[in-house]
C-alpha positions, 0 to 999 in steps of 0.5 A, spaced: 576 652 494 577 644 495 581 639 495 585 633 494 587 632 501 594 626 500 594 619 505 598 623 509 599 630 512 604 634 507 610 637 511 608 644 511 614 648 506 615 656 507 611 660 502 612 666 499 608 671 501 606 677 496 601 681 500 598 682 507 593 687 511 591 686 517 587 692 522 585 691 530 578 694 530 580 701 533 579 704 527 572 702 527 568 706 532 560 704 531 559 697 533 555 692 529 551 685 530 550 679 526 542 682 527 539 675 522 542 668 518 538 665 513 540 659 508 537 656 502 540 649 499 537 647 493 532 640 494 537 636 490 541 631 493 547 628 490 550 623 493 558 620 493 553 613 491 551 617 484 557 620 483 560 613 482 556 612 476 559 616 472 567 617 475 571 612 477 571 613 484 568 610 491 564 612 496 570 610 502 575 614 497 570 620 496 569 620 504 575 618 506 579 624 502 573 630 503 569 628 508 564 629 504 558 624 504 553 628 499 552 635 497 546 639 493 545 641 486 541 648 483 535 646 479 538 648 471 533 653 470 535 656 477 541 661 478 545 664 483 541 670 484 535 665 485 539 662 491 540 669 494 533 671 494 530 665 498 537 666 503 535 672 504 528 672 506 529 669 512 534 672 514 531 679 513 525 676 518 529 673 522 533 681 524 526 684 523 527 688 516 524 689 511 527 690 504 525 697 502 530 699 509 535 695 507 542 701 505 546 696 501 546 689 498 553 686 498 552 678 494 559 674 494 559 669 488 564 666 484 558 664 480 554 670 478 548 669 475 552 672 467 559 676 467 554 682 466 550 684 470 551 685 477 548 679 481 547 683 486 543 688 482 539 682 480 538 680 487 536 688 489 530 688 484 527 681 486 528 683 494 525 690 492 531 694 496 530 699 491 534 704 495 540 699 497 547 700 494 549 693 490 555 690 491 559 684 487 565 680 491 567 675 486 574 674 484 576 671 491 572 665 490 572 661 496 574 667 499 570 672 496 565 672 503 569 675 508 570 680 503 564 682 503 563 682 510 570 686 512 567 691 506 560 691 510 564 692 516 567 698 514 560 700 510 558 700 517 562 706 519 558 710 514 553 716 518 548 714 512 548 706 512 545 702 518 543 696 515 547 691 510 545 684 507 550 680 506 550 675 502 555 669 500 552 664 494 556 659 489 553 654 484 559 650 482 555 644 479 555 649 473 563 650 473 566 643 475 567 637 469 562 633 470 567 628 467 573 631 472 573 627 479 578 632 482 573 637 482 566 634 481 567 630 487 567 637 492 562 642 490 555 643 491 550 649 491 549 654 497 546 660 498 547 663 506 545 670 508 547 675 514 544 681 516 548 687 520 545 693 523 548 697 527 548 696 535 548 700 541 553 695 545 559 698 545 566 692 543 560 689 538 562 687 531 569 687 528 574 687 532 581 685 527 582 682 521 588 679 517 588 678 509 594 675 505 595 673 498 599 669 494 599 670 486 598 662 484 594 659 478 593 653 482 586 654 482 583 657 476 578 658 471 581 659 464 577 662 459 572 667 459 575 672 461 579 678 456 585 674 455 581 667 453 574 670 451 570 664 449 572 661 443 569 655 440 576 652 441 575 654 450 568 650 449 572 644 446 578 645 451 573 645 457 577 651 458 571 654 462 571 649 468 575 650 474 581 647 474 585 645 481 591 642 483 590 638 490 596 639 493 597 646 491 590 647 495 592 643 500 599 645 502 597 654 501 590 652 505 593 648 512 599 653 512 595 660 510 589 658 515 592 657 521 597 663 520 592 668 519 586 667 525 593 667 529 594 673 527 588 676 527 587 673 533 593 677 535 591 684 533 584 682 537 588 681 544 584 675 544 587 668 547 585 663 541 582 659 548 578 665 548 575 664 541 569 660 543 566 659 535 571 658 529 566 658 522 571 656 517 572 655 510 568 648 508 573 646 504 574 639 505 574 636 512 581 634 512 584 641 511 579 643 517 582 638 522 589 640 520 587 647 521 584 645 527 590 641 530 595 646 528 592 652 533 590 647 538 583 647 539 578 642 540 573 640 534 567 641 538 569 649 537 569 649 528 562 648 526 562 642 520 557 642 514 561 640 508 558 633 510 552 634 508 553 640 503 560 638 501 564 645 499 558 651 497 564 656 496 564 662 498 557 660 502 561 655 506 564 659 512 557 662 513 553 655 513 556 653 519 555 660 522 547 660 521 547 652 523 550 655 530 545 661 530 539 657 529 542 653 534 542 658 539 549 657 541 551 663 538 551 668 545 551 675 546 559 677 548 561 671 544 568 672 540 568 667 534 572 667 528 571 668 520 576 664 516 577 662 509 581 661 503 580 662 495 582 661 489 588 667 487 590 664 492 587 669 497 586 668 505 583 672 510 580 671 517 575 676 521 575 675 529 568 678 531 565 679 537 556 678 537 552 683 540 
C-alpha cells in the first residue's frame, strides 16, 4: 500500500477500531528460526525520470513525496509465481533444504498469477515440494505477509510440520494505471523468501503479535471479483486498477504502525530500545520516518529499500529483512520487528527473537 504523503505531517485523528488480536508467544512452545532469505528483483528498471514522460510529475516531486528514486518492473510474459520460484532458490540453499523436504509453501501476493488456481500450487509444482502444503495469503495486500508469517508460526507448532517456505511477492506494475500518477508513481515488482524450520534454542521465534483492522475502501480494486465481475464497462471504467486515497493511507499508516509494534512490543515484555531491527512496510519513506519518529528510534535501526525498489507490497517488509540477513547484521538472540499495513485496511505487527 502506498501513499501520497502531504507537505506536512497530518495531525493524527482517532480512528475507529473494528477488530483487534494480539497473543504473547506463551502459546507457542516450539521455537523457530529465520534458517534462509532469498530475494529476486525483476532486471528492469524504471526510473522516476522515465515515468515523467508519460505523467505529469517531476523527479524532485516523486522523491520528495515517496522517497522513491526508481523501482522494478516483471517482464510481461512473467508472472508472480515466476518471481516466487527465483526467491525461493536461494533461500532454500542458503537454510540447507532442499524442496522435496519442504512441509508447507505459503506464497503472500495481491497479484497472484490468475484468480484461480492457487498461486502457491503453482509455485509448489515448479520447486518440486511435491509433499508441501500450498497456502494463498492475498486479501490483506500489503499486509498480506506477515500473515503469512504469523500462519507459518503456528503451522510450526504441528508435530508433523518442520520446515515452511515463506514467500511474499507482488507485481503491481500489472494493477496500477499507467496513466495514474497517484499510483503509478509508488509500485514495483518484488519477490522475497524466508525459510523457517524449527530450532533448538529455546525463546527463539515469535514472541508476540498485535493485529488490527479497520473496514475502509480507501484502498481498493474494484471490479473482478463476485459483486463487480469483469464487464466490458469495468475494462472501460478502468475498474480493474487499484485506487487509493493518499490521505486516507497516510492518516490510517502513521497512526496504526506505531500503535501495533507498541503493542506488540508490550506483550513481548520488550523495551522498544531492546528492539534492535524494525523491518517495516516499505510503503513510502515519509510514512517510515514518521513511524520512526512517533516510537522514538533511531533511523539506522529500520532497514530502507523502497528507494531503489519503490513499494514491492507484501515483498517490502521482507527486502529489507534479507538486505540485513546478507548483511550479516541479523544476529543470533537479536529481537527484530515485523510490521505492515494493507489494504482493507488491515495492520499487523510480529515482535521475533532469531535463533
Amino acid at each position: 500500500m502506498g501513499v501520497l504523503a502531504p507537505g506536512q505531517a497530518l495531525p493524527h485523528q482517532p480512528l475507529p477500531r473494528q477488530s483487534r488480536s494480539h497473543q504473547t508467544g506463551a502459546g507457542l512452545s516450539v521455537p523457530f528460526a529465520v534458517a534462509g532469505t532469498g530475494l529476486h528483483l525483476p532486471p528492469t528498471v524504471v526510473t522516476n525520470q522515465e515515468l515523467t514522460r508519460t505523467l505529469d510529475t517531476s523527479d524532485a516531486w516523486i522523491t520528495s513525496r515517496t522517497g522513491i528514486r526508481e523501482r522494478r518492473c516483471l517482464d510481461p510474459d512473467l508472472a508472480t509465481s515466476d518471481m516466487c520460484v527465483a526467491a525461493a532458490r536461494p533461500a532454500l540453499e542458503a537454510a540447507g533444504v532442499e524442496p522435496a523436504g519442504l512441509d508447507a509453501v505459503v506464497v503472500a501476493s495481491y497479484t497472484g498469477d490468475q484468480p484461480l488456481l492457487s498461486t502457491a500450487l503453482i509455485v509448489k509444482d515448479a520447486l518440486g515440494a511435491h509433499r508441501a502444503l500450498s497456502l494463498d495469503v492475498t486479501q490483506a495486500a500489503c499486509a498480506s505477509g506477515i500473515q503469512a508469517v504469523l500462519i507459518a508460526a503456528h503451522l510450526l507448532q504441528n508435530p508433523s510440520i518442520g520446515t515452511i517456505l515463506v514467500l511474499a511477492a507482488d507485481c503491481a506494475s500489472r494493477i496500477t494505471d499507467p496513466a495514474d500518477r497517484t499510483t503509478r508513481v509508488f509500485f514495483g515488482d518484488a519477490a522475497a523468501a524466508v525459510v523457517l524450520t524449527r530450532s533448538r534454542t529455546p525463546g527463539a521465534g515469535l514472541l508476540s503479535y498485535d493485529l488490527g483492522s479497520q473496514l475502509s475502501y480507501d484502498v481498493q480494486i474494484p471490479a473482478g471479483g463476485s459483486r463487480r465481475p469483469a464487464s466490458s464497462a469495468t475494462v472501460t471504467a478502468k475498474e480493474h486498477y487499484l485506487r487509493m486515497d493518499g490521505r486516507a493511507v497516510w492518516n490510517t499508516a502513521t497512526t496504526r504502525l506505531p500503535e501495533s509494534i507498541r503493542s506488540a512490543a508490550d506483550r513481548a515484555g520488550v523495551p522498544l530500545d531492546r528492539v534492535r531491527h524494525f523491518f517495516l512496510h516499505q510503503a513510502n519513506l515519509n510514512i517510515l520516518n514518521e513511524t520512526l519518529s512517533a516510537l522514538d528510534v533511531p533511523r539506522e535501526r529500520a532497514a530502507v529499500t523502497i528507494d531503489r525498489l519503490g513499494n514491492t507490497g507484501s515483498a517490502g517488509v521482507f527486502t529489507a529483512l534479507h538486505t540485513t540477513v546478507a548483511e550479516g547484521a541479523l544476529l543470533p538472540g537479536d529481537v527484530y520487528m515485523l510490521s505492515g499495513i494493507g489494504a482493507g485496511f488491515q495492520w499487523g505487527s510480529l515482535c521475533l527473537r532469531h535463533a
